[in-house]
mmCIF file of the N, C-alpha and C atoms, coordinates in Angstrom:
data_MODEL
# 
_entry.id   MODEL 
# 
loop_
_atom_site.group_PDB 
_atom_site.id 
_atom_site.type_symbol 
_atom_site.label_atom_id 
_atom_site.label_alt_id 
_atom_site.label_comp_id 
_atom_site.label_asym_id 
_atom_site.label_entity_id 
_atom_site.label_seq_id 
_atom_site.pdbx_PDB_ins_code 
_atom_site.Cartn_x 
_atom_site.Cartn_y 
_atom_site.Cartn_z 
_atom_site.occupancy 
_atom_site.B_iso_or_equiv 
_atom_site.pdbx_formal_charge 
_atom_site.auth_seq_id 
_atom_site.auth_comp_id 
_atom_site.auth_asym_id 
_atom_site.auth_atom_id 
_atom_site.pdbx_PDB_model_num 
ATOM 1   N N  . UNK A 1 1  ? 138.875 65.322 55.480 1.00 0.00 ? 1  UNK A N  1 
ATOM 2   C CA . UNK A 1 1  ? 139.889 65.158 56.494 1.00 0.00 ? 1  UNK A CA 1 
ATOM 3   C C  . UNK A 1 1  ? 140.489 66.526 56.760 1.00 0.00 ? 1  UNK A C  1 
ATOM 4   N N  . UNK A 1 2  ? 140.820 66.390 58.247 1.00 0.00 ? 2  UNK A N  1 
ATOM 5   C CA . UNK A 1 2  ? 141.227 67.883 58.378 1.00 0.00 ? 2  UNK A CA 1 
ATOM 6   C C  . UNK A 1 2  ? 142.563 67.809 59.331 1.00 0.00 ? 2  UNK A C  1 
ATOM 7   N N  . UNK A 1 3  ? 143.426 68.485 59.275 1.00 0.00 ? 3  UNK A N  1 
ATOM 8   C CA . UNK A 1 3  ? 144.863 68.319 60.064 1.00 0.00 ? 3  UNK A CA 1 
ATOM 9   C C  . UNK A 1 3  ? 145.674 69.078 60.303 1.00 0.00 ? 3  UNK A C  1 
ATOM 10  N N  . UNK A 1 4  ? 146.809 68.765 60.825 1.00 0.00 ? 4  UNK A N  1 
ATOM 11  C CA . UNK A 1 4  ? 147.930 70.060 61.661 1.00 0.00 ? 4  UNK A CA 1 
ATOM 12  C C  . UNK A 1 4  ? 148.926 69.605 61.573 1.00 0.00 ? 4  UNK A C  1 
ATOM 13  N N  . UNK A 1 5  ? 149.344 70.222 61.039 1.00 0.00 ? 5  UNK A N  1 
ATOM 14  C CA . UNK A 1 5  ? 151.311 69.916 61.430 1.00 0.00 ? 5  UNK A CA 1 
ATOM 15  C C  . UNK A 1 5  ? 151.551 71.109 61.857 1.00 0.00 ? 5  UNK A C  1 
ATOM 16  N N  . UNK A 1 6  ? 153.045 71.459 62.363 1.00 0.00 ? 6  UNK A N  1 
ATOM 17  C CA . UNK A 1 6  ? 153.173 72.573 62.952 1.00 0.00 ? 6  UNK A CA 1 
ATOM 18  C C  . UNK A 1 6  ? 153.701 73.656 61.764 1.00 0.00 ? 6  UNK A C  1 
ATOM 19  N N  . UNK A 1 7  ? 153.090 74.500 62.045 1.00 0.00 ? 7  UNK A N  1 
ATOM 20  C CA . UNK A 1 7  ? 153.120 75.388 61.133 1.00 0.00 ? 7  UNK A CA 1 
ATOM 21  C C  . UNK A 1 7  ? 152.075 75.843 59.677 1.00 0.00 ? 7  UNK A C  1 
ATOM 22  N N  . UNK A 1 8  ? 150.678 74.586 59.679 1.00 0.00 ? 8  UNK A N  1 
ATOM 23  C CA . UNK A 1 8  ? 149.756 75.197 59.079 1.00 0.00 ? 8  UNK A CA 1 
ATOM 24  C C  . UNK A 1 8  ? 148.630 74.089 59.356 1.00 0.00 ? 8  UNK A C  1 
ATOM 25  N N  . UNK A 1 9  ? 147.609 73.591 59.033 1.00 0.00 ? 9  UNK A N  1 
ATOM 26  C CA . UNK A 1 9  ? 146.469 72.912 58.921 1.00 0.00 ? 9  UNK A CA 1 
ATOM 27  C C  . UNK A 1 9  ? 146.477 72.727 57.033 1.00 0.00 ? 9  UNK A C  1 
ATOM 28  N N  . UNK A 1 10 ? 145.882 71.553 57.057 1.00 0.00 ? 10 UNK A N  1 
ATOM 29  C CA . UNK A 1 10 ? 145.482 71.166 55.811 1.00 0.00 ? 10 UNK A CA 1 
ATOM 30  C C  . UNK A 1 10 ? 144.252 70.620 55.828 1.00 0.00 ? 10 UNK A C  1 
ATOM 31  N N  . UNK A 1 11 ? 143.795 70.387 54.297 1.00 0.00 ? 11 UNK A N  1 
ATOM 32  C CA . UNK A 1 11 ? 142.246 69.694 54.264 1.00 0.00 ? 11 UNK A CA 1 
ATOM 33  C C  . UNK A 1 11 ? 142.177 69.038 53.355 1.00 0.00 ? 11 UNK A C  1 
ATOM 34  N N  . UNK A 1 12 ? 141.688 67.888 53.357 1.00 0.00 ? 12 UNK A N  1 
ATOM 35  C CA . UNK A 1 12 ? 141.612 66.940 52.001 1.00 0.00 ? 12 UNK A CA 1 
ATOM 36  C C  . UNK A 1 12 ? 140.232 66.557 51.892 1.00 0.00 ? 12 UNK A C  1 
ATOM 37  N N  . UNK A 1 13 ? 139.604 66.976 50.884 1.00 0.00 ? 13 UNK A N  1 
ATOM 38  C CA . UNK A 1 13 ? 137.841 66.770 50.666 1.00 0.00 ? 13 UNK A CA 1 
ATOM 39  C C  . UNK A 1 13 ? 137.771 65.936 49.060 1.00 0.00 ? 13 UNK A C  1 
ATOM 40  N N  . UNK A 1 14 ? 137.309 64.667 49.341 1.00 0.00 ? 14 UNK A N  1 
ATOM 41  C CA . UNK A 1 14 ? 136.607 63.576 48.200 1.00 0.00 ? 14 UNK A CA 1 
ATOM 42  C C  . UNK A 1 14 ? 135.604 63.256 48.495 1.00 0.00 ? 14 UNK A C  1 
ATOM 43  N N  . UNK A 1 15 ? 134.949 63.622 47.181 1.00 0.00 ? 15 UNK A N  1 
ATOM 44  C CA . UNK A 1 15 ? 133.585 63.123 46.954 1.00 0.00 ? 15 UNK A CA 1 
ATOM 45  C C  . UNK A 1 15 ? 133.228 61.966 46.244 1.00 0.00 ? 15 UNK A C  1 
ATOM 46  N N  . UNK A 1 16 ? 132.938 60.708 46.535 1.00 0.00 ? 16 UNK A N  1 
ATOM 47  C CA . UNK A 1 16 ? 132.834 59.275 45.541 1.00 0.00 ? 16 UNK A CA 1 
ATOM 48  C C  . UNK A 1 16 ? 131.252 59.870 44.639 1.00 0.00 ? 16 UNK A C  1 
ATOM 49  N N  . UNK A 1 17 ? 130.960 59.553 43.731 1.00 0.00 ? 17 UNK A N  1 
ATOM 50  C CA . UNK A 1 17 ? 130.281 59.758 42.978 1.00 0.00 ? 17 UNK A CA 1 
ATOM 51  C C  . UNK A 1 17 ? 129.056 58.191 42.415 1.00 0.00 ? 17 UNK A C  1 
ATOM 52  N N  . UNK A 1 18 ? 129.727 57.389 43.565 1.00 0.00 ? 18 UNK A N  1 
ATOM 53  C CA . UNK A 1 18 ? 129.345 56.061 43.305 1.00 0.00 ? 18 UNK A CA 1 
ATOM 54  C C  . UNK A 1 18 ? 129.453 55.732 41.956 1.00 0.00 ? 18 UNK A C  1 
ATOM 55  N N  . UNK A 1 19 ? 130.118 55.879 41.143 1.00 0.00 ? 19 UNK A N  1 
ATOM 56  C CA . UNK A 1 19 ? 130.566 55.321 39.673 1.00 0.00 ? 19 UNK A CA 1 
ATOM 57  C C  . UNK A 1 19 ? 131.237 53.654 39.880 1.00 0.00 ? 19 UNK A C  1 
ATOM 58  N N  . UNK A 1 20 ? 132.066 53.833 41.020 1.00 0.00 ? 20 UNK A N  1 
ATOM 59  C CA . UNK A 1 20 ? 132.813 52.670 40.921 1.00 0.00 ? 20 UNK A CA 1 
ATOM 60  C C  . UNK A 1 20 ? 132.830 52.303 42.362 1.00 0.00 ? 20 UNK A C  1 
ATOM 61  N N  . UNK A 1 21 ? 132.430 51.018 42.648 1.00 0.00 ? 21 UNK A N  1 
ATOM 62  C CA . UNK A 1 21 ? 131.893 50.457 43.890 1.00 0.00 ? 21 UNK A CA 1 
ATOM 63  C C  . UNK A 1 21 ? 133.877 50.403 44.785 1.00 0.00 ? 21 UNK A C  1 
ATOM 64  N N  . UNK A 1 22 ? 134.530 50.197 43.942 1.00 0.00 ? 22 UNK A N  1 
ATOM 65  C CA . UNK A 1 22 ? 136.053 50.060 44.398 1.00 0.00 ? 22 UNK A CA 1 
ATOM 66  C C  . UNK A 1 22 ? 136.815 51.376 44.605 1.00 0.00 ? 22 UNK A C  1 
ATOM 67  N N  . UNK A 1 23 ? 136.283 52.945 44.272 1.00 0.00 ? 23 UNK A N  1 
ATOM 68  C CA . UNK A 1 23 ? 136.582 53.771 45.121 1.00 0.00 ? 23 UNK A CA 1 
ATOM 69  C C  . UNK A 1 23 ? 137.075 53.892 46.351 1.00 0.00 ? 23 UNK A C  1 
ATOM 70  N N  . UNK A 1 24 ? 135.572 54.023 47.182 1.00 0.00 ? 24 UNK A N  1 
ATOM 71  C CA . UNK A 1 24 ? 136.030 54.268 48.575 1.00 0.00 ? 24 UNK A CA 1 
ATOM 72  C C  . UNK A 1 24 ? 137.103 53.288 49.427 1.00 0.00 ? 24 UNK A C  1 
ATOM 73  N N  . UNK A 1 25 ? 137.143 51.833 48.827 1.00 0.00 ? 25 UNK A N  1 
ATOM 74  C CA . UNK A 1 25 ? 138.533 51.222 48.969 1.00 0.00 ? 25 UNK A CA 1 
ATOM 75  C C  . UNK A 1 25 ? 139.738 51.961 48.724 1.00 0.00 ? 25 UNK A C  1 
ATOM 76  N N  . UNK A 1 26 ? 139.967 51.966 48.032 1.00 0.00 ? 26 UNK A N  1 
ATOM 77  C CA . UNK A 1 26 ? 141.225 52.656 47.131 1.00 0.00 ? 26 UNK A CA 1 
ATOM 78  C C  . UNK A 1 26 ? 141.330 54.400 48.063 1.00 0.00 ? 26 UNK A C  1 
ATOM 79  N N  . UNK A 1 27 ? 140.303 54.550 47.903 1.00 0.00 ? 27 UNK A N  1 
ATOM 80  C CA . UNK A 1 27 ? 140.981 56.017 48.600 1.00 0.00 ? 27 UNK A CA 1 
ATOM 81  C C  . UNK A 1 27 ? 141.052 55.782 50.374 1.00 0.00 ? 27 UNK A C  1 
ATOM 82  N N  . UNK A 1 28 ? 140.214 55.001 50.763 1.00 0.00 ? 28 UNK A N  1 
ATOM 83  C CA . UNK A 1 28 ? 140.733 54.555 52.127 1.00 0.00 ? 28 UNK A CA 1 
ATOM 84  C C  . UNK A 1 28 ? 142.257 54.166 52.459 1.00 0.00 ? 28 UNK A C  1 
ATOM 85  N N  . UNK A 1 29 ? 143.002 53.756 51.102 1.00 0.00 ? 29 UNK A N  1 
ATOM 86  C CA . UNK A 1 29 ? 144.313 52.914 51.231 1.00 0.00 ? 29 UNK A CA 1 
ATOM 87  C C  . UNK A 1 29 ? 145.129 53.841 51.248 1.00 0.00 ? 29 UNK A C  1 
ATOM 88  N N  . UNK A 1 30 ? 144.346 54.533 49.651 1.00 0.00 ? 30 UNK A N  1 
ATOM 89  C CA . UNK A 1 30 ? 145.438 55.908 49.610 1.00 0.00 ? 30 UNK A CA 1 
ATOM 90  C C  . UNK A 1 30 ? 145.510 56.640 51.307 1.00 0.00 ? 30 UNK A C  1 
ATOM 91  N N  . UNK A 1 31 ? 144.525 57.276 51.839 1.00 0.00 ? 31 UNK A N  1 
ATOM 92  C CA . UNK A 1 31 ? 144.921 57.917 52.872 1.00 0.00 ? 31 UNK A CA 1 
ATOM 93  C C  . UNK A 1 31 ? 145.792 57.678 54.336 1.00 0.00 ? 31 UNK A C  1 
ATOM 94  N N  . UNK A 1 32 ? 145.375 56.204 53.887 1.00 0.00 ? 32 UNK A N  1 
ATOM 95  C CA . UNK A 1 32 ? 146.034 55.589 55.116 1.00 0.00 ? 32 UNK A CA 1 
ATOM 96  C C  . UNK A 1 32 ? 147.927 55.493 55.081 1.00 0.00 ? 32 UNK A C  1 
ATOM 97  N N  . UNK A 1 33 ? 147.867 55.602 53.575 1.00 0.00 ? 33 UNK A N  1 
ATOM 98  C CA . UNK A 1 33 ? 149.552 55.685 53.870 1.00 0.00 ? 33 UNK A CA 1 
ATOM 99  C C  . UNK A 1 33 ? 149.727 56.915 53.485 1.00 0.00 ? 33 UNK A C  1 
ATOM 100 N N  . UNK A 1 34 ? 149.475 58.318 53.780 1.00 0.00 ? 34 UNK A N  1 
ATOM 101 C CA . UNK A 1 34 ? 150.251 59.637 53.848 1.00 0.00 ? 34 UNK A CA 1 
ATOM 102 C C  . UNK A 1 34 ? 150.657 60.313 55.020 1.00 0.00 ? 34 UNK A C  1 
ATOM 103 N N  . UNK A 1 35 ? 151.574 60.594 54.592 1.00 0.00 ? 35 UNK A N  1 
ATOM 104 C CA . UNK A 1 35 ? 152.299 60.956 55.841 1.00 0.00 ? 35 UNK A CA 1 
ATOM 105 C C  . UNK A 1 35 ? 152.733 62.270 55.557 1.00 0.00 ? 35 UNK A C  1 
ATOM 106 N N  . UNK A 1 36 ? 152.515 63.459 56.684 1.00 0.00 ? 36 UNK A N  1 
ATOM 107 C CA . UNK A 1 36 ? 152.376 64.663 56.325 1.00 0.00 ? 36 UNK A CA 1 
ATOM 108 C C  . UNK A 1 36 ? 153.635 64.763 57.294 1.00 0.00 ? 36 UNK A C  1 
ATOM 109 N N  . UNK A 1 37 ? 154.862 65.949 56.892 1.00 0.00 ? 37 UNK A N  1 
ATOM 110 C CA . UNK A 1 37 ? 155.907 66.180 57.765 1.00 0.00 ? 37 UNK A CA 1 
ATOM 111 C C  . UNK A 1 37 ? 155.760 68.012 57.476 1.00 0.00 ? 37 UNK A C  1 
ATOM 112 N N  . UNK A 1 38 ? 156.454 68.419 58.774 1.00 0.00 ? 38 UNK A N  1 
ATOM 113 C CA . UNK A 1 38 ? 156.486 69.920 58.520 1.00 0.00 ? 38 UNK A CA 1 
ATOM 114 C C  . UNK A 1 38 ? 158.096 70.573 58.015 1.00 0.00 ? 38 UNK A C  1 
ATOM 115 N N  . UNK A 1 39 ? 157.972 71.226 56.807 1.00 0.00 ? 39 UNK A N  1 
ATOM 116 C CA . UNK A 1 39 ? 158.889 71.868 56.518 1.00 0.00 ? 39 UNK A CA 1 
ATOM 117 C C  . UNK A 1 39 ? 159.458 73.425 55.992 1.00 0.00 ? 39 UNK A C  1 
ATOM 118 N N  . UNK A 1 40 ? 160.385 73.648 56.426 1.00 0.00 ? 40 UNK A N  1 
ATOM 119 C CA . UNK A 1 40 ? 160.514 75.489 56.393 1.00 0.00 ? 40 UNK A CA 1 
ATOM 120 C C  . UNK A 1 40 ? 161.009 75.597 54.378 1.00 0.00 ? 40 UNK A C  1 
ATOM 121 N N  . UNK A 1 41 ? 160.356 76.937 54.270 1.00 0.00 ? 41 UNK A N  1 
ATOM 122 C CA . UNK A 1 41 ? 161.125 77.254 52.806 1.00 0.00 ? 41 UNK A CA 1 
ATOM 123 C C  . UNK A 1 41 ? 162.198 77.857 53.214 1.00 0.00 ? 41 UNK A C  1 
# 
């Protein structure tokens, strides 16, 4: 996954390893609820 908020781009790269058939569930869920906001230091 690749993305923008204002002020930088991010990247999130998973690889399933097929170990566990309930992975790519689970990380589908995980991604679906993050929510990226932009903030100053």
């Amino acid at each position: 996954m690749i993305g923008y908020v204002p002020g930088g781009w991010f990247f999130l790269y998973y690889t399933d390893m097929l170990k566990d058939s309930a992975d790519a569930s689970e990380m589908e869920k995980l991604l679906s609820n993050l929510k990226f906001t932009a903030a100053s230091n």
